[in-house]
PADRENTI-715801 format. One line per field, with one value per residue (C-alpha): residue in three letters; residue number from 1; x, y, z. Coordinates in Angstrom, 1 decimal. Example, Ala and Ser with C-alpha at 12.3 -4.5 7.8 and 13.67 -1.06 7.14 Angstrom:
// PADRENTI-715801
aa: c(ALA,SER)
i: c(1,2)
u: c(12.3,13.7)
v: c(-4.5,-1.1)
w: c(7.8,7.1)
This chain:
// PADRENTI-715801
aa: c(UNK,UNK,UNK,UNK,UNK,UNK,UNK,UNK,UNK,UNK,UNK,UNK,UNK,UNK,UNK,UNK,UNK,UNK,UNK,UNK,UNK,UNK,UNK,UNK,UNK,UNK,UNK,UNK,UNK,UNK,UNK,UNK,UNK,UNK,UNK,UNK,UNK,UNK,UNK,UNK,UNK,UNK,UNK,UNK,UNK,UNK,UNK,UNK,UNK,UNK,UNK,UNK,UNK,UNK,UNK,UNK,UNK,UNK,UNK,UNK,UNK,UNK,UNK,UNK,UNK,UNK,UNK,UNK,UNK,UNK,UNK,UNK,UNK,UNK,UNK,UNK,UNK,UNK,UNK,UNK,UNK,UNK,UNK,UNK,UNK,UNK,UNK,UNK,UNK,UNK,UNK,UNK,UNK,UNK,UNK,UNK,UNK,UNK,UNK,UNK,UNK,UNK,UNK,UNK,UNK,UNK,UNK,UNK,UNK,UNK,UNK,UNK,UNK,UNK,UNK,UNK,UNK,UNK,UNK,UNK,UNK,UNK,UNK,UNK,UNK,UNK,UNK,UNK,UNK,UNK,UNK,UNK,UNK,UNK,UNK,UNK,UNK,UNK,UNK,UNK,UNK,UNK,UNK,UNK,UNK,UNK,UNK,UNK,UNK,UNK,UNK,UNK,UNK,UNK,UNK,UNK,UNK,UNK,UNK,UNK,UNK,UNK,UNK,UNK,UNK,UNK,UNK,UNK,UNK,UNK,UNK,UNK,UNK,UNK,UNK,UNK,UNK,UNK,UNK,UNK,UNK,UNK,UNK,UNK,UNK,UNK,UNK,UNK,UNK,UNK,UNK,UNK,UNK,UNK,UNK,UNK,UNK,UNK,UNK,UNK,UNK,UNK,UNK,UNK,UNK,UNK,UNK,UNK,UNK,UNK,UNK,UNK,UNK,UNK,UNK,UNK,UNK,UNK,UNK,UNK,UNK,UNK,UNK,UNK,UNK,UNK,UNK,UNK,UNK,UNK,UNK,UNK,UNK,UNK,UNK,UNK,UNK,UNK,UNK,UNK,UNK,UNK,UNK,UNK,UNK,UNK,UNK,UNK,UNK,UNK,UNK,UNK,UNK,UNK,UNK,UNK,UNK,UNK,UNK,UNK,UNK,UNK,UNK,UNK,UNK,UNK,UNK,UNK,UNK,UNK,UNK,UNK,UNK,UNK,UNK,UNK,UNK,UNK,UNK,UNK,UNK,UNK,UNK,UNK,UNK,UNK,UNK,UNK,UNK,UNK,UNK,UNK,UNK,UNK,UNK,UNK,UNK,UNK,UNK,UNK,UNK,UNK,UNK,UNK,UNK,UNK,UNK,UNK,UNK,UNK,UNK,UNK,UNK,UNK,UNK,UNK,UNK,UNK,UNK,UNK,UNK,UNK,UNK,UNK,UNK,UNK,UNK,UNK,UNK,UNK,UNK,UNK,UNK,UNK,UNK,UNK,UNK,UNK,UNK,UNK,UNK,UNK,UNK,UNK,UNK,UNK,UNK,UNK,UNK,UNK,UNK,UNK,UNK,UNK,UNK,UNK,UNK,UNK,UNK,UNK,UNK,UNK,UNK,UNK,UNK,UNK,UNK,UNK,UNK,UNK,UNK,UNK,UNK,UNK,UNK,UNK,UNK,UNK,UNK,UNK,UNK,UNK,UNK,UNK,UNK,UNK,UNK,UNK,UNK,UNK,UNK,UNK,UNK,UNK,UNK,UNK,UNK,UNK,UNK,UNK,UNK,UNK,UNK,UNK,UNK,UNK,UNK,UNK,UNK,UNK,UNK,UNK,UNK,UNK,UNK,UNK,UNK,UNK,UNK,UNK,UNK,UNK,UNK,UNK,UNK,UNK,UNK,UNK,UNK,UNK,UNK,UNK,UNK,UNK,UNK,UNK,UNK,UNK,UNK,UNK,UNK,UNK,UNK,UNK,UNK,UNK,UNK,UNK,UNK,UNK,UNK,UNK,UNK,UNK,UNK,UNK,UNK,UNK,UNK,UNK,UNK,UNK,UNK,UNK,UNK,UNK,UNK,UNK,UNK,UNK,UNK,UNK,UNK,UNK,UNK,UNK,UNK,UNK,UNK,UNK,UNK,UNK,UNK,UNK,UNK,UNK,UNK,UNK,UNK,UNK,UNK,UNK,UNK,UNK,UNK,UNK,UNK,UNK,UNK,UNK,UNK,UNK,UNK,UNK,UNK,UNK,UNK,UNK,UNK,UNK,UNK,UNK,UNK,UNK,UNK,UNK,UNK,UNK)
i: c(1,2,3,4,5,6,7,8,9,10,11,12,13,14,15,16,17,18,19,20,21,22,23,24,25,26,27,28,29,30,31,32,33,34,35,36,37,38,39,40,41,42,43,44,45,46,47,48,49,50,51,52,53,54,55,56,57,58,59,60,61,62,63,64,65,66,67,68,69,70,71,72,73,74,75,76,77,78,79,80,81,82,83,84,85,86,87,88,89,90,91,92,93,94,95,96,97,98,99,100,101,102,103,104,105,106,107,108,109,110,111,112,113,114,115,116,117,118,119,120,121,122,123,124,125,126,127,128,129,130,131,132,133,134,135,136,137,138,139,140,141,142,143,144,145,146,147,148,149,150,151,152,153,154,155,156,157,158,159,160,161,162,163,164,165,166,167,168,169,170,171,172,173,174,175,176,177,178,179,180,181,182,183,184,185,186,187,188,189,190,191,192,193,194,195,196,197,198,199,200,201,202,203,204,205,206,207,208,209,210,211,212,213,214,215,216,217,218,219,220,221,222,223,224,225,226,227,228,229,230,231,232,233,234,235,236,237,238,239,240,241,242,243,244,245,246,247,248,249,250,251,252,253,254,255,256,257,258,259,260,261,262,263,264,265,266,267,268,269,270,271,272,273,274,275,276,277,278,279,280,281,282,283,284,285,286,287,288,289,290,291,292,293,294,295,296,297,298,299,300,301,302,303,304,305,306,307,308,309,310,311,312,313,314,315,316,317,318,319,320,321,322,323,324,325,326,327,328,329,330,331,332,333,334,335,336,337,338,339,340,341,342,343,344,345,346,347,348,349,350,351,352,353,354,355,356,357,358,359,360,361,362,363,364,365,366,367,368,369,370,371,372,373,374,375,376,377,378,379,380,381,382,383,384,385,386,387,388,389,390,391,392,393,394,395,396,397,398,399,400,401,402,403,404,405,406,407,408,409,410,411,412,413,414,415,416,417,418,419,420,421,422,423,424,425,426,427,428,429,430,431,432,433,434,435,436,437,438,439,440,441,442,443,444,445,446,447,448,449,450,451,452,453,454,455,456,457,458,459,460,461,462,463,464,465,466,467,468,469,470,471,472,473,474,475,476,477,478,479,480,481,482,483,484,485,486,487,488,489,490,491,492,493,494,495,496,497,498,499,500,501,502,503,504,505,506,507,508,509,510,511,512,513,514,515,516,517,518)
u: c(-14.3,-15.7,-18.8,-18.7,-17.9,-15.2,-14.3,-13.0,-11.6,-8.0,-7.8,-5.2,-7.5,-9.5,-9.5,-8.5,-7.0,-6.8,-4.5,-6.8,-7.7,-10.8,-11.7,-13.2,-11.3,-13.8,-15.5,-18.0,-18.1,-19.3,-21.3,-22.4,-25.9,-27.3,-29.2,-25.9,-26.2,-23.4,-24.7,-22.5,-23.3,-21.5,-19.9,-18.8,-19.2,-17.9,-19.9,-20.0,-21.2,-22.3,-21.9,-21.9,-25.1,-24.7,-25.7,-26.6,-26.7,-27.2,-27.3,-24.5,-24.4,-21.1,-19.5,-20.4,-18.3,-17.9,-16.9,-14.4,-13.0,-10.5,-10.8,-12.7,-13.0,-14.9,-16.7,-15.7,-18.3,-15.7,-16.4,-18.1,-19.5,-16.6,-16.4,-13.1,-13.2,-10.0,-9.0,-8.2,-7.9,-4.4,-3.2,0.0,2.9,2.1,0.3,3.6,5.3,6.2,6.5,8.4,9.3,12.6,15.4,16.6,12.9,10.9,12.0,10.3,10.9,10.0,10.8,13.5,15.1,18.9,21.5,23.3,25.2,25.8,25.7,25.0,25.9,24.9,22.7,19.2,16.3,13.3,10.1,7.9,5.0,3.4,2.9,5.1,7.4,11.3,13.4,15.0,13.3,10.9,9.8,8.7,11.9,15.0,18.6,21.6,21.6,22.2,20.0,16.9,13.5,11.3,8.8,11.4,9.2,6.5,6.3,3.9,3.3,0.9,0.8,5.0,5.1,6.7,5.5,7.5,5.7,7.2,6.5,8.5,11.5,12.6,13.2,14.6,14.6,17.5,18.3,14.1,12.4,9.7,6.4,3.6,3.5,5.7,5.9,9.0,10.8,12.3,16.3,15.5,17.2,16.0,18.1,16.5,19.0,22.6,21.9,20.5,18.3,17.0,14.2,15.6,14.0,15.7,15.1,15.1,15.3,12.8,14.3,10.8,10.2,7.3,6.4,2.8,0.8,-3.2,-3.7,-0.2,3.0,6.6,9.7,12.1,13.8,12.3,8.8,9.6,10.7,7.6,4.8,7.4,6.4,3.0,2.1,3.9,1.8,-1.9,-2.9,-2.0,-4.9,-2.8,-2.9,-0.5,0.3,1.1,3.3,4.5,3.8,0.4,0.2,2.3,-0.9,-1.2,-5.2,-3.8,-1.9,-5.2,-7.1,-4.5,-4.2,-7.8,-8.3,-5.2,-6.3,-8.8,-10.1,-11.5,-14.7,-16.8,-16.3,-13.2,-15.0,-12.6,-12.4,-10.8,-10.4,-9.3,-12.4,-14.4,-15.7,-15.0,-18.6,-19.4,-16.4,-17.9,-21.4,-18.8,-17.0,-19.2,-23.1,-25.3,-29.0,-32.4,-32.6,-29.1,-28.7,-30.1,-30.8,-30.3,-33.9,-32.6,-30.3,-27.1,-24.2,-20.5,-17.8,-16.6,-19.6,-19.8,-15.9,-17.5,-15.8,-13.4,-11.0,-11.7,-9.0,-8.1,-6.8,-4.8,-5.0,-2.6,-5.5,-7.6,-7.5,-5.9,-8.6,-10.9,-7.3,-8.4,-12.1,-10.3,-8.0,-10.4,-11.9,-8.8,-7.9,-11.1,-13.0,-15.9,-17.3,-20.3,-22.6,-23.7,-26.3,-26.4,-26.1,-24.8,-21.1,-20.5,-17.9,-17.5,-14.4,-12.5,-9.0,-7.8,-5.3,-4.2,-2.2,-0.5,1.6,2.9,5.6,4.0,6.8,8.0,4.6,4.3,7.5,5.8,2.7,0.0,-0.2,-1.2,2.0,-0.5,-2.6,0.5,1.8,-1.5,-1.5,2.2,2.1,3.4,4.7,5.6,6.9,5.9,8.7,8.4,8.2,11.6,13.0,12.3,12.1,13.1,9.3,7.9,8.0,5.7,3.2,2.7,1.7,-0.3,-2.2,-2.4,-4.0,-6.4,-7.5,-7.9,-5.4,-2.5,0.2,3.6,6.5,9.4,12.6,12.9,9.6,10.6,13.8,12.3,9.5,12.1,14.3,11.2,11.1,6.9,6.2,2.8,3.7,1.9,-1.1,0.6,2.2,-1.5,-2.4,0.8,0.1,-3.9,-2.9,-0.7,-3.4,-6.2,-4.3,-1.3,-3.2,-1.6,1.8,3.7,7.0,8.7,6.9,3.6,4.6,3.5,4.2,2.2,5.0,6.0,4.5,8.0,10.0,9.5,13.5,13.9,10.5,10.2,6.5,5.2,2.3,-0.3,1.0,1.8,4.8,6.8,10.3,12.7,16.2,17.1,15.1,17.3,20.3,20.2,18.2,21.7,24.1,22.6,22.5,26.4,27.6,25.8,27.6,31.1,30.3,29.6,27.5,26.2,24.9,23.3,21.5,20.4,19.2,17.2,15.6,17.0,19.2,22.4,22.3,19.3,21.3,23.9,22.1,20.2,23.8,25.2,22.0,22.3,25.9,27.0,29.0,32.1)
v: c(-31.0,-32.7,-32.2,-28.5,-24.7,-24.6,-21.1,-18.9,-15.6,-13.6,-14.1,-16.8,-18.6,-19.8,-23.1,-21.6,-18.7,-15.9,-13.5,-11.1,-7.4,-8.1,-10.7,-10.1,-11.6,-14.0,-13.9,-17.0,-20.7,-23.8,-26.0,-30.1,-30.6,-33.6,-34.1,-34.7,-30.7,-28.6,-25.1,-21.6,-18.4,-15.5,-13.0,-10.4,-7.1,-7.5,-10.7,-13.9,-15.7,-18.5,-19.9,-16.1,-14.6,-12.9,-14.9,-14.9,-18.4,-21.0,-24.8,-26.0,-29.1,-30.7,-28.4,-25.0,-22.7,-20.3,-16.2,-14.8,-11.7,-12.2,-16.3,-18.6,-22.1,-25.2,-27.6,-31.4,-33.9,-37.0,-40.2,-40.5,-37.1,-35.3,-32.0,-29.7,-26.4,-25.8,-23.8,-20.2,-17.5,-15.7,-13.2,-10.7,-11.5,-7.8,-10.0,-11.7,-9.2,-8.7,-4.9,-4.4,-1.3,-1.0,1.9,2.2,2.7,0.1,-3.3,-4.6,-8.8,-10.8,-14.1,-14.5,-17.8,-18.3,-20.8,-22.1,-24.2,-25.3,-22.4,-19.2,-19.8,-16.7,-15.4,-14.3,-13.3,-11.4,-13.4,-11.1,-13.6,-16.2,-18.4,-18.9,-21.5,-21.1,-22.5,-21.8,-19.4,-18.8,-19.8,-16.7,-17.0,-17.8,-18.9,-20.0,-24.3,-26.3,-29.4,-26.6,-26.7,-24.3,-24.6,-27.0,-26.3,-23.9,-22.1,-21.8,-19.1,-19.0,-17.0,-17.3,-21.0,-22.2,-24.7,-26.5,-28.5,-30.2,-29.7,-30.4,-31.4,-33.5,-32.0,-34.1,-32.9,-34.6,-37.1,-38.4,-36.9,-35.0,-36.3,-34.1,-30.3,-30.4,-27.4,-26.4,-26.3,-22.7,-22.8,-26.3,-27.1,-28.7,-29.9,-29.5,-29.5,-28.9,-26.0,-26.6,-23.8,-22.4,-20.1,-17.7,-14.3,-10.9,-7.4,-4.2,-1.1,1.8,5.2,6.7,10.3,12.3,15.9,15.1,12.7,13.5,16.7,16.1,18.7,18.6,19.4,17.4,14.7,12.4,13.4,13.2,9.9,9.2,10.9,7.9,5.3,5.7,6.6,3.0,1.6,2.9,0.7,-3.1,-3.7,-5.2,-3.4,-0.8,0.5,4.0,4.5,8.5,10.8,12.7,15.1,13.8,13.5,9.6,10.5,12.2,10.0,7.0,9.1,9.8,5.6,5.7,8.1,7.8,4.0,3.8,-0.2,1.7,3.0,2.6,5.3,6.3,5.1,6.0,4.6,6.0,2.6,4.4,6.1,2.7,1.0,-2.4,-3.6,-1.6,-2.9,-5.5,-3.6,-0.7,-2.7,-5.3,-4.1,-5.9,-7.4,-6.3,-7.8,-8.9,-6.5,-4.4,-1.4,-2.8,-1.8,-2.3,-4.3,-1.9,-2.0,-1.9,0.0,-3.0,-2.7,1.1,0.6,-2.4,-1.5,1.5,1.8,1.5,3.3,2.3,4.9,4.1,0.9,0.1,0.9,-1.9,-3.5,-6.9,-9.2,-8.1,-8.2,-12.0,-10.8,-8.4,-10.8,-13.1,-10.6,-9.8,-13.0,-15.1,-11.7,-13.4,-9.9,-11.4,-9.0,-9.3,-11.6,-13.2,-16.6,-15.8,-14.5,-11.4,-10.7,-6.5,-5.9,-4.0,-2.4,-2.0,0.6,1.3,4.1,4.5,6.4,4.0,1.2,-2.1,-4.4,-3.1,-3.7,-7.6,-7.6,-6.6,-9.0,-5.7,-6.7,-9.6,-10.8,-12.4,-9.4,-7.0,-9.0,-9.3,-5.2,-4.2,-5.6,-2.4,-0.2,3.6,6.3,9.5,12.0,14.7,18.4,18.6,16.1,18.1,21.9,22.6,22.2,24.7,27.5,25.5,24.3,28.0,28.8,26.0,26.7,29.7,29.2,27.1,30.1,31.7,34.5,35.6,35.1,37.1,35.8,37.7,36.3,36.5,34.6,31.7,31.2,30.7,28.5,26.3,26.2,24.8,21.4,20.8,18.0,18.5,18.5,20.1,20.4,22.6,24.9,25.0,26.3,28.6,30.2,30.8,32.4,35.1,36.0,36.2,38.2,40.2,40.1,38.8,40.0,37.7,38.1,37.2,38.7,37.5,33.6,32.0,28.7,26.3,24.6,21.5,19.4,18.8,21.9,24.4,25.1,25.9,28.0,31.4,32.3,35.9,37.4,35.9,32.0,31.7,30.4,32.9,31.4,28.9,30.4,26.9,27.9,31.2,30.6,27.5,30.0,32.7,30.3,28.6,32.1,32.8,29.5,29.7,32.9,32.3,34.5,37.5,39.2,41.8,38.7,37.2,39.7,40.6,37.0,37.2,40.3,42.3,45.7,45.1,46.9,44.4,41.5,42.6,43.2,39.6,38.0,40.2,39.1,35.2,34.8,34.7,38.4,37.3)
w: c(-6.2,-3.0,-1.1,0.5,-1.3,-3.9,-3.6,-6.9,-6.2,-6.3,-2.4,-1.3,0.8,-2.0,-3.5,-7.1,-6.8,-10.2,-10.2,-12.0,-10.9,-12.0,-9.7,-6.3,-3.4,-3.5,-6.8,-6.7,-5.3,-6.3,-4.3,-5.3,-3.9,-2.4,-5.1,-7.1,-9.1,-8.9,-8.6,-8.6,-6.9,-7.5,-4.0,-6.5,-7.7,-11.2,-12.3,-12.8,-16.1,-17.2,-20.8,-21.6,-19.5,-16.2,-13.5,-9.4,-8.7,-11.8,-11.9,-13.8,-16.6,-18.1,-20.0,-18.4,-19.1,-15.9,-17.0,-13.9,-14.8,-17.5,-17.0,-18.7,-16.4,-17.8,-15.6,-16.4,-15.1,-14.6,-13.9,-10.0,-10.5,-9.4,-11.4,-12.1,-13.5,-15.8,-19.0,-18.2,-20.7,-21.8,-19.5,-18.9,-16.4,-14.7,-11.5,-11.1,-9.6,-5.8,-4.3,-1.4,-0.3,1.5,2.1,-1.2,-2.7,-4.0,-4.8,-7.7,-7.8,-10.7,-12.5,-14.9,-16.7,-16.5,-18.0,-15.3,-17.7,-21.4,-24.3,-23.0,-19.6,-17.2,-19.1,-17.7,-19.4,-17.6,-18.1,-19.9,-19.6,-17.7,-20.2,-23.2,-25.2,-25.2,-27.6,-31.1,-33.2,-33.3,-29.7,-27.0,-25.9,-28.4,-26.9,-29.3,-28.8,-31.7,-29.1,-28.5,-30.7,-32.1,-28.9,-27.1,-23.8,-22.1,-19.1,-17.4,-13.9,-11.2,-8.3,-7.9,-8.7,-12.3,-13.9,-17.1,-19.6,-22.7,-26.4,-29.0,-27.5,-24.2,-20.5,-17.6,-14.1,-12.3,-15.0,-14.9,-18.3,-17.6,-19.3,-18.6,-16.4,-14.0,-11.0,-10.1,-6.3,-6.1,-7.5,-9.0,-12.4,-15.4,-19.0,-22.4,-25.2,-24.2,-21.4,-17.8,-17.2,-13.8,-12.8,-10.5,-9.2,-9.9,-7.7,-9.5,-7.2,-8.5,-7.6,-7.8,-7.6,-8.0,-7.3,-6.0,-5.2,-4.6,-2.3,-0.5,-2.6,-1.0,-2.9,-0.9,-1.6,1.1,0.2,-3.8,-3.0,-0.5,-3.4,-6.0,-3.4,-2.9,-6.4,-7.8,-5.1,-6.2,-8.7,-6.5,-4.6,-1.6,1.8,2.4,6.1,6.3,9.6,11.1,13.6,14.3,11.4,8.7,6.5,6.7,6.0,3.0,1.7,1.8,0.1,-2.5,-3.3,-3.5,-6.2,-8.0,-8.7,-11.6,-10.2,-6.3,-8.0,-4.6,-1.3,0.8,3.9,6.8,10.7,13.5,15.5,18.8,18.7,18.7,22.0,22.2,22.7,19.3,17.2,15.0,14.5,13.4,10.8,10.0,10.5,12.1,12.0,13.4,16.6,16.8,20.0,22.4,20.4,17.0,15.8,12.1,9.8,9.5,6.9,9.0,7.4,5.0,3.5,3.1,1.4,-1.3,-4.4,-2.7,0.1,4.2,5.8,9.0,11.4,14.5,13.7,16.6,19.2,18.6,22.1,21.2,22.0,19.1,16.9,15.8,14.9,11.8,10.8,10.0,7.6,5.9,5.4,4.1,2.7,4.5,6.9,8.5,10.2,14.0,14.5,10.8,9.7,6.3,5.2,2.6,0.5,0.1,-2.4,-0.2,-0.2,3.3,4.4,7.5,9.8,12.7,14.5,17.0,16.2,15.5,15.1,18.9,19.7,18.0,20.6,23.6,22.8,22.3,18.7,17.1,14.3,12.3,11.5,11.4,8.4,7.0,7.0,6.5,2.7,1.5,4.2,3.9,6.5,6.6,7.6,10.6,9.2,10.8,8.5,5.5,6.6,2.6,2.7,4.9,2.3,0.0,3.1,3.8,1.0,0.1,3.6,2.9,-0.5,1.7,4.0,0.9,2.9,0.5,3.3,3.2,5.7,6.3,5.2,9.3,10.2,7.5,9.2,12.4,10.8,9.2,12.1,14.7,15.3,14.7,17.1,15.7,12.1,9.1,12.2,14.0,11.4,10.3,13.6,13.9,10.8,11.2,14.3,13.3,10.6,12.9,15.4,13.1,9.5,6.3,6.3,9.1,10.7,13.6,16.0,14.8,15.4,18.2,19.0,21.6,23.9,24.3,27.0,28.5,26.9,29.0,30.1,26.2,25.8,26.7,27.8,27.7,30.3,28.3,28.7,24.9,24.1,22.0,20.7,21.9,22.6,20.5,17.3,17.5,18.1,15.2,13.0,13.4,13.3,10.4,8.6,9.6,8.1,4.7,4.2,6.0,8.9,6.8,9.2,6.5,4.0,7.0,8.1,4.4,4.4,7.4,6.1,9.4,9.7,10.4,14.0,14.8,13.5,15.8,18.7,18.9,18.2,21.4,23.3,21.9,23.3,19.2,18.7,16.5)
């Protein structure tokens, strides 16, 4: 290391960068004095230690050894002063793994080692580790070659990029032997025995399903496959952007990653960033000192530092007016959140996830959000479906809800049909509200004619509105809730009007009056 920080940490910014859940984002950093002593201080909340004892900020002599996380580093006076940490401790291949969620579920991507020619040709093996010997038996990993050692070679992982290193037997790399560790360009081949191997990535799709995930239930198959998604997703501490309408329970769903993941032992500290002025922003998120402001008449923590060790959830995060876009970016990317007014930087351990309802990529198009900080949030990105997507689920949301007004709700088979059949612009919200309001004003037992639904800003052709303004039923939610009735049972009007809980001379008589008498 030169003169300036040398910065440790799991963030990619840093100098040396450990793929460890363990490590902060930016765990410690070492600094050479003028004086010629190389000092470390640690940023973290886990620890840093040195030669075994828990440290703040130690003075360091040749041969330190430096405790981050699960890594062991070892500083190297060399000659000129210049100082190197190096040695790391054994770890799993679990960090090398890339999640990306896409239509078919979530892609999982990892490393695997293939024979593109020679003995075995085709074959590809999964790397189960980021560090281990191949070769004859009995390496790590064993392939059939009369020219392969026990040990022939190692490989080696970090962060996505492969490293190969020689043992006991000879590896050249377009026809030059390799002497020492040698990284690897992506689809590059290298010869040891009589097989040319490549490191290639391979993509398993994850059909995920689960039948909750945190306060959120849904039997559907969308949100089985959403609870799958987000429940794979919990324990990864990258950012995940929740995208769907108002009322799909993106809130919900944060809070769910946050407890489901054992490592986010600190708050759920959550921030409505349309409800933040823009002269307010950075004291919001980042505090501020005494002094630092008119009417800063103490040192205050910002919400990054109310999330240290937990989640900050961002809401509406496609609100932030786009010049203050660059002033969170910065934090997501170097960790550093400096308050208003200081000199010095933090380091909270934060996991960031954000919501919105609006389309970001149209708006990266349109220049009303930065593309930088959009790929910096959309990591992991899941939708939330409308209500109308998955009206299977509205019998289980009503009584869930209703379990939550602590009212023992009963719909008619009517009332459900019409529930399921409305098209909830205002989601889980607004069935919430519809249901709460045929309690308060009809009691527990709800049909048809207790529902009252609050119309649509520009529906009003399709709503019918009774003396007192409230919009009663759409001729739309009728006629699809009859004709939906009809076709399940082959236009045995009898069965359908069983199904809808009516008499038959009522079922009649709204069919007549709906244009539908067959």
């Amino acid at each position: 290391m030169g003169q300036g920080r040398f910065l440790v940490g799991r963030a990619d910014h840093c100098d040396l960068a450990l793929p460890d859940e363990r490590v902060s984002r930016v765990h410690c950093y070492l600094e050479r004095l003028r004086g010629g002593e190389v000092v470390v201080v640690d940023q973290s909340r886990h620890g840093t230690l040195v030669d075994g004892e828990p440290v703040d900020r130690a003075v360091l002599q040749h041969g330190a050894r430096i405790g981050v996380g699960s890594f062991e580093l070892e500083l190297v006076l060399q000659d000129g002063g210049e100082a190197a940490p190096t040695a790391q401790a054994a770890r799993d291949g679990s960090h090398e793994q890339l999640l990306c969620a896409d239509a078919q579920g979530l892609g999982v991507t990892r490393l695997a080692l293939q024979v593109s020619e020679g003995p075995g040709a085709g074959r590809t093996i999964p790397l189960p580790a980021v560090d281990l010997s191949v070769g004859c038996s009995p390496s790590d990993l064993v392939f059939e070659d009369a020219g392969l050692l026990s040990h022939h070679f190692r490989l080696l992982v970090n962060r996505g990029r492969v490293i190969v290193q020689p043992e006991a037997g000879a590896v050249s790399v377009d026809l030059e032997r390799v002497r020492g560790m040698l990284p690897l360009l992506p689809g590059e081949g290298f010869c040891a025995g009589a097989c040319e191997f490549r490191v290639v990535p391979i993509t398993d799709h994850e059909t995920l399903e689960a039948d909750s995930f945190g306060t959120m239930i849904g039997s559907s198959s969308p949100m089985r496959r959403v609870f799958g998604l987000l429940r794979r997703m919990a324990p990864h501490p990258v950012p995940v952007l929740l995208q769907g309408e108002s009322g799909t329970g993106k809130e919900l769903a944060a809070r769910g990653l946050h407890d489901t993941c054992s490592e986010r032992r600190g708050q759920f500290v959550a921030v409505n960033c349309a409800a933040i002025s823009g002269n307010l922003f950075e004291s919001e998120l980042f505090g501020h000192e005494k002094g630092a402001f008119t009417g800063a008449a103490a040192r205050r923590d910002g919400a990054f530092h109310a999330a240290d060790g937990g989640t900050l959830f961002l809401d509406e995060i496609g609100e932030i007016p786009l010049g203050l876009q660059a002033k969170l970016l910065r934090a997501l990317e170097s960790g550093e959140v400096r308050r208003v007014g200081a000199n010095m930087p933090t380091f909270p351990d934060v996991r960031v996830v954000a919501a919105t309802n609006r389309d970001l990529s149209q708006d990266v198009a349109n220049g009303l959000f930065r593309e930088d900080l959009y790929f910096r949030l959309a990591v992991l990105t899941v939708y939330l479906p409308a209500l109308r997507e998955h009206p299977e689920d509205v019998p289980v949301l009503c009584a869930a809800l209703g379990r939550a007004m602590s009212v023992p709700l009963e719909i008619s088979p009517m009332a459900m049909a019409l529930l399921q059949a409305h098209p909830w612009p205002g989601n889980v919200r607004e069935l919430r509200n519809v249901l709460t309001r045929a309690y308060v004003l009809h009691g527990p037992e709800v049909d048809e004619r207790a529902l009252s639904f609050t119309p649509a800003v520009q529906d009003d052709d399709l709503a019918l509105i009774g003396e007192d303004g409230v919009y009663e039923m759409s001729r739309q939610n009728e006629l699809a809730v009859f004709r939906n009735a009809l076709a399940k049972h082959g236009g045995n009007r009898t069965a359908a009007a069983r199904e809808l809980g009516l008499p038959r001379t009522t079922f009649l008589y709204k069919l007549r009056r709906l244009g539908l008498e067959i």
